[in-house]
C-alpha positions in Angstrom: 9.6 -5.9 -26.2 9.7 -5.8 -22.3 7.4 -3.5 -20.8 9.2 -0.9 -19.1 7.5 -1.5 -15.6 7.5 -5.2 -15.9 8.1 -5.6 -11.5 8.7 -3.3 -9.1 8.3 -3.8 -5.4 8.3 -1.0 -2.6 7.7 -0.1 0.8 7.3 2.6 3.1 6.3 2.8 7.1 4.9 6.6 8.1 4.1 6.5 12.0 1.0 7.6 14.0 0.9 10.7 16.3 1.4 10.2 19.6 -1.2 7.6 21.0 -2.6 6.3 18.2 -2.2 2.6 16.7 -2.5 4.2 13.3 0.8 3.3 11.6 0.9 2.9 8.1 3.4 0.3 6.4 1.7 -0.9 2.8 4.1 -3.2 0.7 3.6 -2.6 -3.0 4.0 -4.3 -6.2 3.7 -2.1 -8.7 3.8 -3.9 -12.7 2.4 -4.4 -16.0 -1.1 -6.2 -16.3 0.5 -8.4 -18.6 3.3 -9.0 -16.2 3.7 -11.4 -13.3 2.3 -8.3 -11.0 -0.9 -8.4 -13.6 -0.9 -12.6 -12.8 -0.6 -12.2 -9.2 -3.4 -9.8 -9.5 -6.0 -11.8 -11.1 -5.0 -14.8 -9.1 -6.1 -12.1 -6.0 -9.6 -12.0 -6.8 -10.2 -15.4 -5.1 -11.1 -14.5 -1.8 -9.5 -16.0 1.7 -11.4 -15.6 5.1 -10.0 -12.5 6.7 -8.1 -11.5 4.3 -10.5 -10.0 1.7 -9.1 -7.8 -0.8 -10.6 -4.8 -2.2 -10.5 -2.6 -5.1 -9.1 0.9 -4.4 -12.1 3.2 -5.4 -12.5 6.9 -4.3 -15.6 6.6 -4.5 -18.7 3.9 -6.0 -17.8 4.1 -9.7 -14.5 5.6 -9.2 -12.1 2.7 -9.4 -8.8 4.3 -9.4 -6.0 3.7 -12.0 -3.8 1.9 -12.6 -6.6 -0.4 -10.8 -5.4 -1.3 -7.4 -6.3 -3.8 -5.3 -6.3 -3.7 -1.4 -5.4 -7.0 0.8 -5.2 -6.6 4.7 -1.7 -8.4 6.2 -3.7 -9.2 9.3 -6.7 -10.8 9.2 -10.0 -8.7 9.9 -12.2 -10.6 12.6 -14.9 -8.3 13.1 -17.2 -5.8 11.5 -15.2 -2.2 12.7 -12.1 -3.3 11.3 -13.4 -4.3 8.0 -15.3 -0.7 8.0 -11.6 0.8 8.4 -10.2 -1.0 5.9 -13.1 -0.9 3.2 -13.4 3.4 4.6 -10.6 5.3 5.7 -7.9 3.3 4.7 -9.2 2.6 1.2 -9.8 6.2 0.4 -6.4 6.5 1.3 -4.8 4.2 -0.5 -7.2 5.3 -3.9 -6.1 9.6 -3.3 -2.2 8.4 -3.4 -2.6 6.4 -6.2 -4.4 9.2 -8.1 -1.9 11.6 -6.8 0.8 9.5 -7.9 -0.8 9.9 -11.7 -1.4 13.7 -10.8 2.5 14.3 -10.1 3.6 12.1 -12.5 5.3 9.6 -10.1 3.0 7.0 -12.1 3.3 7.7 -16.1 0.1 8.7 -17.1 0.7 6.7 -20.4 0.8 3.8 -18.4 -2.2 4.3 -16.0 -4.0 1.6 -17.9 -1.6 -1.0 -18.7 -0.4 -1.2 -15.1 -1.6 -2.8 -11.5 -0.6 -2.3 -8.3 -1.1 -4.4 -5.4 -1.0 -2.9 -2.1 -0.5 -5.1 1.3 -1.8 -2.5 3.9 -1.5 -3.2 7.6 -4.5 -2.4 10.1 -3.2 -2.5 13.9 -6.1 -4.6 15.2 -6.3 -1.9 18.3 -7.4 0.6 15.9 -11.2 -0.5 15.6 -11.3 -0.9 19.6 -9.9 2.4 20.1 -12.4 5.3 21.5 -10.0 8.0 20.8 -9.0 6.4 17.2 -8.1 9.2 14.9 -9.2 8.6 11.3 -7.8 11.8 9.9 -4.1 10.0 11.2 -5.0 6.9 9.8 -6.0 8.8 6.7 -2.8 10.9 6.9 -0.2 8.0 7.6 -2.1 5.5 5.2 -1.7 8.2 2.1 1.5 9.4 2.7 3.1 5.9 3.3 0.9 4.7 0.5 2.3 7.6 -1.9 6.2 6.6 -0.5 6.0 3.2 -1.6 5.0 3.3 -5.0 7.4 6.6 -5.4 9.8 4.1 -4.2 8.9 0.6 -6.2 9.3 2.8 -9.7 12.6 4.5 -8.7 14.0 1.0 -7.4 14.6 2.5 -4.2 16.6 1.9 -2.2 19.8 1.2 -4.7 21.7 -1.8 -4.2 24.3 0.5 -3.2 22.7 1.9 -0.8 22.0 -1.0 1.1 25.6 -2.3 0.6 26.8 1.2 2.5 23.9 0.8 5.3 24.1 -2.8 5.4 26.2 -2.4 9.2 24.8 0.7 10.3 20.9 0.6 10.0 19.2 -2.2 12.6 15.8 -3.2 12.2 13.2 -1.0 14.1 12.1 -4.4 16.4 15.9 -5.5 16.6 16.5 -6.5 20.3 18.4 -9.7 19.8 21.8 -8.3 18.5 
């Protein structure tokens, strides 16, 4: 028998307040452990300068479920950004998953057999920024975090929906049509 949540991708971008570099966009892949999303998993554990992953915890000994695991899409040069990452960032990312469970957006039946892995980004300004706002890189990180895996399980958007926006939604950086 298939497992009901066998692959399922999502996505979501929630924007900073005004001055900050503290946009959230994770890409999620949300699937069974046994599943090509449980292979691609495992296979993340191997570690790549820059690009370390983490484990979503909300705190030590609190490893969230379904487990999560964080990788950065930029790579992380320098001490400050890895403290955002392994900090603010992964305390949001671990609270939305939980949430998700809490709401029932994530089965709670499945917390267990599931994995999700989230590719968050870090703007490398943040780290450098005096007047960075962690409670908005909390904010945007957890809400866009929440978005995407809402999102991956309710296959979102429908193939029909895209069809119908296909010539009347640009991308946000579009400049060359």
């Amino acid at each position: 028998m298939t497992h009901p949540y066998l692959f399922h991708a999502g996505e979501a971008t929630v924007l900073a307040k005004e001055g900050q570099f503290t946009d959230a966009m994770p890409e999620i892949l949300i699937g069974a452990t046994d599943g090509p999303v449980g292979q691609a998993f495992a296979n993340m554990m191997a570690q790549s300068k820059g690009h370390t992953a983490m484990f979503a915890i909300r705190a030590c000994n609190q490893l969230v479920r379904p487990a999560t695991i964080m990788v950065p899409k930029v790579t992380l040069k320098d001490v400050a950004n890895i403290d955002l990452f392994g900090g603010v960032v992964q305390s949001a990312t671990a609270d939305a998953v939980v949430d998700c469970l809490i709401e029932g957006i994530i089965p709670r039946e499945y917390a267990n057999t599931l994995c999700i892995i989230s590719l968050v980004w870090i703007d490398p300004r943040c780290a450098k920024d005096q007047d960075l706002d962690k409670k908005d890189m909390y904010r945007t990180n957890y809400e866009a975090t929440k978005l995407a895996i809402r999102r991956a399980l309710n296959n979102e958007p429908s193939v029909d929906e895209l069809i119908a926006n296909r010539h009347r939604i640009k991308h946000d950086m579009d400049d060359w049509s």
